[in-house]
C-alpha positions as CSV (number, residue, x, y, z in Angstrom):
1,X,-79.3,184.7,140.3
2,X,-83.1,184.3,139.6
3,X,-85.3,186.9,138.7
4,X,-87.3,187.5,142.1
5,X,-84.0,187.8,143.9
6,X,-82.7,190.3,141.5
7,X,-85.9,192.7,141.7
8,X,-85.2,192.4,145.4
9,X,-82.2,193.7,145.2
10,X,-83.0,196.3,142.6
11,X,-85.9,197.6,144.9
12,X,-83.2,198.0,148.0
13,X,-81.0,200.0,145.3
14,X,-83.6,202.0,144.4
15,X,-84.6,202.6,148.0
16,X,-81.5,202.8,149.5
17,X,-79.3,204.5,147.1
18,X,-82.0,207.2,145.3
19,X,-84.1,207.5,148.0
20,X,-87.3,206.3,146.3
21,X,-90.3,204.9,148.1
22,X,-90.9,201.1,147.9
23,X,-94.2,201.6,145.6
24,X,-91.5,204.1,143.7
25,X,-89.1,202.2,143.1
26,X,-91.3,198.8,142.0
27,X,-93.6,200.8,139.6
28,X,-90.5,201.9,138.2
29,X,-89.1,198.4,138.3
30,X,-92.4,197.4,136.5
31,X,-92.5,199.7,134.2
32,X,-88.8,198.4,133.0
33,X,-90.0,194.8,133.5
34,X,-93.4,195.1,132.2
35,X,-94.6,193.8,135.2
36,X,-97.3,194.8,137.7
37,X,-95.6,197.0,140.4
38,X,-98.2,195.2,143.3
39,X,-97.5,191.6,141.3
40,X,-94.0,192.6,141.9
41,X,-94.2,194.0,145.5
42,X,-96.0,190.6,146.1
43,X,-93.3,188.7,144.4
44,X,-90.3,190.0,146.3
45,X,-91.9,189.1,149.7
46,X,-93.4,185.8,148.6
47,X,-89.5,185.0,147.7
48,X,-88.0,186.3,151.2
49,X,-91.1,184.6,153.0
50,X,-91.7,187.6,155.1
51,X,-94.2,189.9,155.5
52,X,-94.3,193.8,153.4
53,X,-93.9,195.3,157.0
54,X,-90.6,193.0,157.1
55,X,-89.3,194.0,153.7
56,X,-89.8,197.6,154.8
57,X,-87.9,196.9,157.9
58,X,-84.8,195.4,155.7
59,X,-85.3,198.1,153.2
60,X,-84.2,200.6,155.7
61,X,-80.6,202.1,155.5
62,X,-80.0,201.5,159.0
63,X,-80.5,197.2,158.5
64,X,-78.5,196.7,155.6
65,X,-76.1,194.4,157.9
66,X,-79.5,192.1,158.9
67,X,-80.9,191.8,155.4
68,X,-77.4,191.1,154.2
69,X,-77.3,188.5,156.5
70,X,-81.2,187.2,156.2
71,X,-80.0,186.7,152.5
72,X,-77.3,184.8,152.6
73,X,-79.5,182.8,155.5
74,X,-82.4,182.3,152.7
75,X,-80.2,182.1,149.6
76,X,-77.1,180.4,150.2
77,X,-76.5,179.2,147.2
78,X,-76.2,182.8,145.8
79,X,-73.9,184.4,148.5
80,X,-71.4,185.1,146.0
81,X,-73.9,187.7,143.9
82,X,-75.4,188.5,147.3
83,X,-71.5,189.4,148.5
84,X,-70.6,191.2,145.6
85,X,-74.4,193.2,145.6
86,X,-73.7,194.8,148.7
87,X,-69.5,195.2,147.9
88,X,-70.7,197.4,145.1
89,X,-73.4,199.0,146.8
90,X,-71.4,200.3,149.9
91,X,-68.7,201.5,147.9
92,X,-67.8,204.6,150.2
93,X,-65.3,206.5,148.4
94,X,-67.9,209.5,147.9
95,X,-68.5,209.8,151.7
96,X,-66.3,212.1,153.2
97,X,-63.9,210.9,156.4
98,X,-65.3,212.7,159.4
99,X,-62.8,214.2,161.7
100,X,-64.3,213.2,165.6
101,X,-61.3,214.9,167.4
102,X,-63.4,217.7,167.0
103,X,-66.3,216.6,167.8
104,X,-64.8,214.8,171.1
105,X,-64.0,216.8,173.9
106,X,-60.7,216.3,175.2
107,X,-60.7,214.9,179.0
108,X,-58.0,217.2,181.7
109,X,-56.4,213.7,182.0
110,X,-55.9,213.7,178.2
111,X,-53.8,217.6,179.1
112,X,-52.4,216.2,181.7
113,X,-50.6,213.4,179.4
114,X,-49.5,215.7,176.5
115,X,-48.1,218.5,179.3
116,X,-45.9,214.9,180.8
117,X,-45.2,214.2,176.9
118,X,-43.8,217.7,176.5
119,X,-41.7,217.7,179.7
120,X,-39.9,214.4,179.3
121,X,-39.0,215.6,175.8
122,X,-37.7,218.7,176.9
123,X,-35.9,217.0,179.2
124,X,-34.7,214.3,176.6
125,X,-33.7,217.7,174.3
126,X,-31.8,219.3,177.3
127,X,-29.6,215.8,177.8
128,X,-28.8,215.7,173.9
129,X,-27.3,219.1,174.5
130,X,-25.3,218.6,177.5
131,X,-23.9,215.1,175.7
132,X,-23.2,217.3,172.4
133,X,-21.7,220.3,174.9
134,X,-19.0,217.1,176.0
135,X,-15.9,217.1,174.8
136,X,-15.2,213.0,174.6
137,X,-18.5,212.4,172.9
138,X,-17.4,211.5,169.2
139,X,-18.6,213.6,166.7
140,X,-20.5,210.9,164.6
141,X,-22.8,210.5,168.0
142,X,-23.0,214.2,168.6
143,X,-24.2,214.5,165.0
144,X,-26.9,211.7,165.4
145,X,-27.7,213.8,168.5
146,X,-28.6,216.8,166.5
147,X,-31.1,214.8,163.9
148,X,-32.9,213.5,167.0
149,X,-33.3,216.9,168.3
150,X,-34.4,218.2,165.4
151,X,-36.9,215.8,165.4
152,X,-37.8,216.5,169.1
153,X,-38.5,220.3,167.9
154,X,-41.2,218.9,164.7
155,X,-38.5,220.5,162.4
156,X,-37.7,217.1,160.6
157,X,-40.4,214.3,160.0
C-alpha cells in the first residue's frame, strides 16, 4: 500500500478510534513521519481527489460504510489492505450487546399470542395426562409423555 494511502488511513484511526481532531491526529502523524502536518492534510486529499470538507465527511463515524466503499472505488488495486483495514478496525468484541426487548414496548397483540401460546400448552399438558391416566397406553409412551410434560412446565431444557 503506498504511503499517502496509509496516512489516510492512519488519520481515520486516529479520528475514529481516539477521538482526535483531524489537525490532531495529522500533527501527530507528522510528528512520527517528520512530515508537515498541512503538507500532510494536503497530501491525503490530493490522493482521494476530494475536497478537506469531503475527507471530513468520510472521517466521520457515522460514513465508515461510504468511505470504505469510495476506497475500494479509488484504489482497487489495494482492496485487500483496504478489506482487512476496516476488518481490524471494527473489531466489536469490546462493545457490549444491547438488549432492545427492553427498550421495545411490547404491542397487546404480542399478549394476546403468548396468553394463546400458554393455553394450547395447557391444553397439550392436560391431554398428556388423560393418555398417561389410560390404562392401554404402553408404558414406554406414557414415559415419553412425562419428559414432554416436563418440558411443557420449563422444568427440563
Amino acid at each position: 500500500m503506498n504511503n499517502s494511502i496509509s496516512h489516510v488511513l492512519e488519520i481515520y484511526r486516529l479520528v475514529v478510534q481516539y477521538n482526535r481532531t483531524k489537525e490532531d491526529a495529522a500533527k501527530e502523524l507528522s510528528r512520527k513521519h517528520k512530515l508537515d502536518y498541512q503538507d500532510l492534510l494536503a497530501s491525503c486529499t490530493k490522493t482521494l481527489n476530494i475536497s478537506p470538507d469531503k475527507f471530513d465527511y468520510f472521517l466521520n463515524s457515522q460514513n465508515s460504510f461510504n468511505f470504505k466503499n469510495f476506497l475500494f472505488r479509488r484504489f482497487p488495486d489495494e482492496e485487500n489492505q483496504i478489506t482487512q483495514f476496516f476488518n481490524s478496525f471494527e473489531d466489536t468484541s469490546d462493545i457490549p450487546i444491547l438488549d432492545f426487548t427492553k427498550l421495545i414496548k411490547r404491542s397487546p397483540h404480542h399478549e394476546k399470542i403468548k396468553f394463546s401460546s400458554e393455553l394450547m400448552l395447557m391444553t397439550v399438558k392436560d391431554s398428556f395426562l388423560d393418555w398417561i391416566a389410560r390404562p392401554d397406553v404402553p408404558q414406554d409412551v406414557k414415559k415419553d409423555l412425562k419428559i414432554w410434560i416436563t418440558r411443557i412446565e420449563g422444568k427440563e431444557q
